[in-house]
N, C-alpha and C positions, 0 to 999 in steps of 0.2 A: 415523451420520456419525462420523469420526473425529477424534478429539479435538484429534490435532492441528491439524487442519486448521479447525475448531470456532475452537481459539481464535487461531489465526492471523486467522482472519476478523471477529472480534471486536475485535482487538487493531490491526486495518487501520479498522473503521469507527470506532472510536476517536479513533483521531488522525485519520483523514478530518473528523470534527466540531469536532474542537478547530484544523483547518487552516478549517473556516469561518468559526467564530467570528475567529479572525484577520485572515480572509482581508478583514475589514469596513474595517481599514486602507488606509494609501496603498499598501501593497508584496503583491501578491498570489503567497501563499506557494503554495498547491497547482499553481497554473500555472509555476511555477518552478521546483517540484521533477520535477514532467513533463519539462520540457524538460532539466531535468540528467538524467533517464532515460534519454529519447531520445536525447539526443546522447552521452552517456560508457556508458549498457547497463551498470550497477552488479552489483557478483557480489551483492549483498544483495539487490538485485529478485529475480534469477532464483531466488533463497533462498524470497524471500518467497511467487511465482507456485507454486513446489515444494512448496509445504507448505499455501499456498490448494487444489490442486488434486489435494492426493496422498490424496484419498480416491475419485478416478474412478476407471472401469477405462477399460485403451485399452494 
């Protein structure tokens, strides 16, 4: 597996855990940051997708 891509996926389950322990409040963070995903397509997602997955072939 490549490294980079290793601690990319790491560094996403991360903060995935730390947006649930959050998410126990009134303002539900990870559903929120979806939707700023979906609707504005961030150059940092496609960063992030890019380096989740730049250990395939294709």
């Amino acid at each position: 597996m490549n490294t980079v891509s290793s601690w990319a996926r790491i560094k996403c389950a991360i903060v995935f855990l730390v947006f649930m322990v959050f998410s126990v409040g009134p303002i539900p963070i990870t559903s929120t940051i979806g939707l700023l995903v979906v609707l504005f397509r961030p150059a940092w997602f496609k960063t992030l997708v890019d380096k989740i997955y730049s250990d395939k072939d294709g």
